[in-house]
C-alpha positions in Angstrom: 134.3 101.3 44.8 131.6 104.3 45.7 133.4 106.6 47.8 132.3 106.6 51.6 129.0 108.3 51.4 127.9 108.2 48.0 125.4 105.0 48.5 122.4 106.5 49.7 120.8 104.5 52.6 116.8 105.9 55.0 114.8 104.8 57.1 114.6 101.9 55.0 117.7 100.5 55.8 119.3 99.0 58.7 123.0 98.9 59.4 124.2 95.6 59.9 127.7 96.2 60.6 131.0 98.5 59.5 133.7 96.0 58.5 137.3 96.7 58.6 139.1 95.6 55.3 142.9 95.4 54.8 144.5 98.4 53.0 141.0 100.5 53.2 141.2 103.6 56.0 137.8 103.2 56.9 135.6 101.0 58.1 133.2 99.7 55.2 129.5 99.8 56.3 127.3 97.0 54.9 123.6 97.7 55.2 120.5 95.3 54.1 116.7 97.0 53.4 114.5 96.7 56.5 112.1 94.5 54.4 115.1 91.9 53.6 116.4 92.4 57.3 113.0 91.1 58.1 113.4 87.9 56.1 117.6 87.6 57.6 117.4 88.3 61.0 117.7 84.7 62.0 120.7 84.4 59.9 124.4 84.6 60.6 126.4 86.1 58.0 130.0 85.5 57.5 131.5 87.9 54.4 134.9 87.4 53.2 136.6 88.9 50.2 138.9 86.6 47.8 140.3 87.0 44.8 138.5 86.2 40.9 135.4 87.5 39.4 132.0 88.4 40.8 128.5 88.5 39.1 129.2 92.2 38.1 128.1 93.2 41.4 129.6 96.8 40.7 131.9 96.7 44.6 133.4 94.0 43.5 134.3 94.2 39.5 136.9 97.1 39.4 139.4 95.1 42.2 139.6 92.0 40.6 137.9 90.6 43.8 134.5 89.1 44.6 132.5 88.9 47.7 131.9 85.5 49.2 128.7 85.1 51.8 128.5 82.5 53.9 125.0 82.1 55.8 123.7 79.6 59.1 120.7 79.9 61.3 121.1 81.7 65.1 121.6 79.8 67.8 118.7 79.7 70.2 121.0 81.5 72.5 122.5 83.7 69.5 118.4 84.3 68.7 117.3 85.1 72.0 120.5 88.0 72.7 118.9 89.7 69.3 115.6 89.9 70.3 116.1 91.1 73.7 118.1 94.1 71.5 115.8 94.5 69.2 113.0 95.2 72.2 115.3 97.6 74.4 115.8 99.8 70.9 112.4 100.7 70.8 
């Protein structure tokens, strides 16, 4: 795993959450590109990290686990919270 810091993220990145994994100190950030946040922001994602092989997605190869995404639309409820966000942000 990159130590803390080393994955380089701008402007053209948006920090979707820090996520607290067993035996890790730190909370592990998890950002998306603003142009793929664009296309997800309707979408709930639930992350969860089990045991076997990934894709070679180079987070996940050296532990022997994998990361498994899970995705459903927003609420209309859900929807509406983010956009009123979104709007007092900027």
């Amino acid at each position: 795993m990159l130590p803390l810091g080393d994955f380089i993220t701008g402007d053209s990145d948006v920090l979707l959450a820090e996520v607290k994994v067993a035996d890790v100190d730190k909370a592990v950030p998890i950002w998306m590109s603003k142009s793929q946040f664009a296309y997800w922001k309707h979408t709930h994602l639930t992350i969860d990290v089990v045991k076997g092989r990934g894709a070679g997605f180079s987070l996940e190869a050296p532990e022997g686990k994998r990361f498994l995404i899970r995705s459903r639309l927003l609420t209309d409820a859900e929807d509406s919270y983010f956009a009123e966000q979104e709007s007092l942000a900027n």
